[in-house]
N, C-alpha and C positions, 0 to 999 in steps of 0.2 A: 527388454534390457534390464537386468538386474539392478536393484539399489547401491549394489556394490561396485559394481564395474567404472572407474574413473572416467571423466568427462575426458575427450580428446581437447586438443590446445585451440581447436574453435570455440566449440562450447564454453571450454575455461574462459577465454577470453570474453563473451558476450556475457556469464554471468557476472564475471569480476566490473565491468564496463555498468551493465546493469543496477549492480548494486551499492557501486558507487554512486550514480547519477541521482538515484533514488536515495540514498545517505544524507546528499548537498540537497537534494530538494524538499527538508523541510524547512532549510532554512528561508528559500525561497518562496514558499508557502507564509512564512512570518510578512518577508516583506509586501509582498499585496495581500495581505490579510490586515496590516497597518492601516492601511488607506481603503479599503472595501468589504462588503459583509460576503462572508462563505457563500451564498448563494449568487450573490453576484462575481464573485471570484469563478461558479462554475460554470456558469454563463460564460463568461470570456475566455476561460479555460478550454472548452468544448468547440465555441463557435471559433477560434484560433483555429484548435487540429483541425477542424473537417471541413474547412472551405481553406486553399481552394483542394486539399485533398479529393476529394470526393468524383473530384472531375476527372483526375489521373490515374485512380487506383479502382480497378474492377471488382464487383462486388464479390466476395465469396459463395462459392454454394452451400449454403447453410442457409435454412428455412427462416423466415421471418422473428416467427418467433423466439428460435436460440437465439437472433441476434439481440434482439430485443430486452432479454432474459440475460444476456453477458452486458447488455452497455446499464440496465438498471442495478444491478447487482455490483458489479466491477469496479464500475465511473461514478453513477449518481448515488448508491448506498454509500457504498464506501466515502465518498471522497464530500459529502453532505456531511455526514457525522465526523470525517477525521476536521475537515474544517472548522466544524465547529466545535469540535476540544480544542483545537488551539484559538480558535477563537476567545473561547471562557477563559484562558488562562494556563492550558496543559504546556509545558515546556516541550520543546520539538526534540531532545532528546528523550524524555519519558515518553513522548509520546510515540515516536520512533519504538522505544523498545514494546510498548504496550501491544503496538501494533501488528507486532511478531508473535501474538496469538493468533494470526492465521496460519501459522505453519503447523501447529498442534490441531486447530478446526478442519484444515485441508488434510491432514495425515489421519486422521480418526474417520470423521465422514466417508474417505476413499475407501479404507478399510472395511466402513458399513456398510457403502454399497455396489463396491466393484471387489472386495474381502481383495486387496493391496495389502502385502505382509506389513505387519508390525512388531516388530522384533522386541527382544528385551530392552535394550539401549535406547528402545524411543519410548517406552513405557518409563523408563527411566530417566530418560531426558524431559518429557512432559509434566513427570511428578515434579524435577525440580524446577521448571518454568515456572509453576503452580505455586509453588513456594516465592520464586521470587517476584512474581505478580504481586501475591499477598504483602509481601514487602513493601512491595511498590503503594498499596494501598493503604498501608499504616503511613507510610510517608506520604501520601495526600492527607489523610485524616488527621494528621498529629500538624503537619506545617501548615500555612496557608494557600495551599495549590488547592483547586478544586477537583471533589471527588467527582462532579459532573464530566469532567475532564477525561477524565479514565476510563468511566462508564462508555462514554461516544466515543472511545479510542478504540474498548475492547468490540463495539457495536461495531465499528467502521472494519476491526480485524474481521468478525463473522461476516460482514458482506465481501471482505476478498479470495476469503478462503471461500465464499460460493462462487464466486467469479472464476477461481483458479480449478473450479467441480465443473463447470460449464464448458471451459474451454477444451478437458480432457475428454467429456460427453459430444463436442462438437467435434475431437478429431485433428486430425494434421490437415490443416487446410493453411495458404500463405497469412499468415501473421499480423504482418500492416494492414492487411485487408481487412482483415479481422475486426481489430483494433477501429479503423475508420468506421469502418459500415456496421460495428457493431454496438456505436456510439452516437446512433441519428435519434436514437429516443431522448437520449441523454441530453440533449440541449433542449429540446422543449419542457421534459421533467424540471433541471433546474432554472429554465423560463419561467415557467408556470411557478414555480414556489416564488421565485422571485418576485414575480410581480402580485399574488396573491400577500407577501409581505411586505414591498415598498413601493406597488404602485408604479405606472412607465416615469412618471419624475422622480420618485427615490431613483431608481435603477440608472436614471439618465446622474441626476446629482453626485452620486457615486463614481461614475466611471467620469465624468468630467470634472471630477477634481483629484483623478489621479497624476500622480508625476511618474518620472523615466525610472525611479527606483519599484514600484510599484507595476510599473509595462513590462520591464524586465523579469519580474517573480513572474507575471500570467504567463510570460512568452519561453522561457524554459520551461515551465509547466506542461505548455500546451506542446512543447516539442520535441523537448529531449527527454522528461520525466513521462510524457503521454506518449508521442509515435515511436519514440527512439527503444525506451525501457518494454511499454509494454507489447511490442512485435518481437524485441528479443526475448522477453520473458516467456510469451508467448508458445513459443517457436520450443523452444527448451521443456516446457511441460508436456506439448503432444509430442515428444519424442522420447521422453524420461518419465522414469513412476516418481508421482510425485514427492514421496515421502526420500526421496533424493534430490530433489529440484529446492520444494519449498522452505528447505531448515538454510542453506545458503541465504536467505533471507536474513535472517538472525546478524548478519554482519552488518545492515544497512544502519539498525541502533548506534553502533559504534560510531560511526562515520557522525553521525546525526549529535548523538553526547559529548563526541571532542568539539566540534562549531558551536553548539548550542552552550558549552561551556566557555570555551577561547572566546566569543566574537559575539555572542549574543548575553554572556552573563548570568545565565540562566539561576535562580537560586533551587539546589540540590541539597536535602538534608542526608547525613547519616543512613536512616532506614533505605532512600531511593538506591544510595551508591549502592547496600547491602544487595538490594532487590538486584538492581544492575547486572554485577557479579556471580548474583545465581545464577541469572536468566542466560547471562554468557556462560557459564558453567555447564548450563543446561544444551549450548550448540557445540559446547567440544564433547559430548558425551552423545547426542545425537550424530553428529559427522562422522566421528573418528569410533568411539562405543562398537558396532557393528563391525567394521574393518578390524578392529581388535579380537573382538571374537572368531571373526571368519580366520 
């Protein structure tokens, strides 16, 4: 199916659905991130989705190891390092937009090894992400936000853009299945880290002194931002090349910059808005760029 050819009004709908839900969940990443350490947040994040999942949904046929290879890369890369940029201090709208260097990592890599067109307007649209990244990082250097911050943001984008190369290598197979059974490593990975850092009484201390605002971030986590987002996200890239799936991404910042500014107060200097603005600059010139041409 061509890069071009517009999404019919199901698709529209599961990506618009998608990327909203994923917009609002970093804020809910803040709030059990208050009260719990990232590796304990993916422990309960993990063991949430897939019990009692696991018992109702049949496993996909896909070989052990792709699944293996999607839940370390996807779930426990990714979502180990985004935690702990907001952890350190990354505001959940920078870090939102940060995180939208997987669309550039999945559109490049695709190119390099399935050669997935890449037109002028994404060469174009990349150059200016690049710039406004760079923005993004004078306004960590210059403010007091940490550049650690940005660093494990952009880390956490290169494990989803391998996550989102996995899933196109595994093929159209059903989505949730996917998602569940391809996330049974993932709860032992961030197990083991966990308990190699705080021991079963840190890990128990933690989650027994959480409250209902804290239950609430793991539990949309583990439901609507993990089965819900990622079986539609899913489901949308083995049917689309991805250099049309993945820049649709780019909107979730938005979503993420107006809460983390409205409702969470975030402090934003100058250089960030700049960076912001390109970055978004950079998805009306990737979306629409190409369409304009053709």
């Amino acid at each position: 199916m061509s890069a071009h050819t517009p999404l019919n009004k199901t698709d529209a709908l599961i990506a618009a659905a998608v990327i909203f839900l994923w917009g609002v969940s970093f804020y809910f990443m803040k709030l059990a991130l208050a009260e719990i350490s990232p590796m304990v947040l993916g422990v309960l994040r993990f063991a949430l989705m897939l019990f009692p999942a696991l018992f109702f949904i049949p496993r996909p046929a896909v070989r052990w190891y792709w699944l293996a290879a999607y839940g370390l890369a996807i779930s426990f890369g990714q979502f180990s390092l985004l935690f702990g940029a907001l952890a350190v201090g990354m505001p959940t709208g920078l870090a939102a937009l940060v995180h939208q260097a997987q669309v550039f990592f999945t559109v490049i890599i695709a190119a390099m090894l399935w050669r997935e067109p890449v037109r002028g307007n994404h060469w174009t649209a990349m150059l200016l992400a690049a710039a406004g990244l760079g923005l993004i990082g004078v306004g960590q250097y210059r403010g007091e936000l940490p550049m650690t911050g940005m660093l494990l943001s952009l880390a956490a984008a290169l494990a989803w853009a391998a996550g989102n190369l996995l899933v196109k290598k595994i093929g159209r197979v059903q989505a949730l299945s996917l998602v569940v059974w391809g996330n049974i490593v993932t709860l032992p990975a961030f197990a083991l880290t966990a308990w190699l850092l705080y021991g079963f009484d840190g890990i128990a201390a933690q989650i027994g002194g959480m409250t209902w605002r804290g239950w609430v971030g793991v539990a949309f986590l583990s439901y609507l931002a993990s089965l819900g987002c990622y079986s539609g996200w899913g489901n949308l890239l083995s049917r689309h090349p991805a250099g049309k799936i993945t820049p649709l991404a780019l909107l979730i910042p938005v979503i993420a910059l107006l809460l983390g500014a409205l409702i969470l107060h975030e402090p934003l200097n100058g250089w960030h808005w700049a960076g912001a603005a390109v970055v978004m600059a950079a998805l009306l010139v990737q979306v629409f760029g190409g369409r304009k041409a053709a």
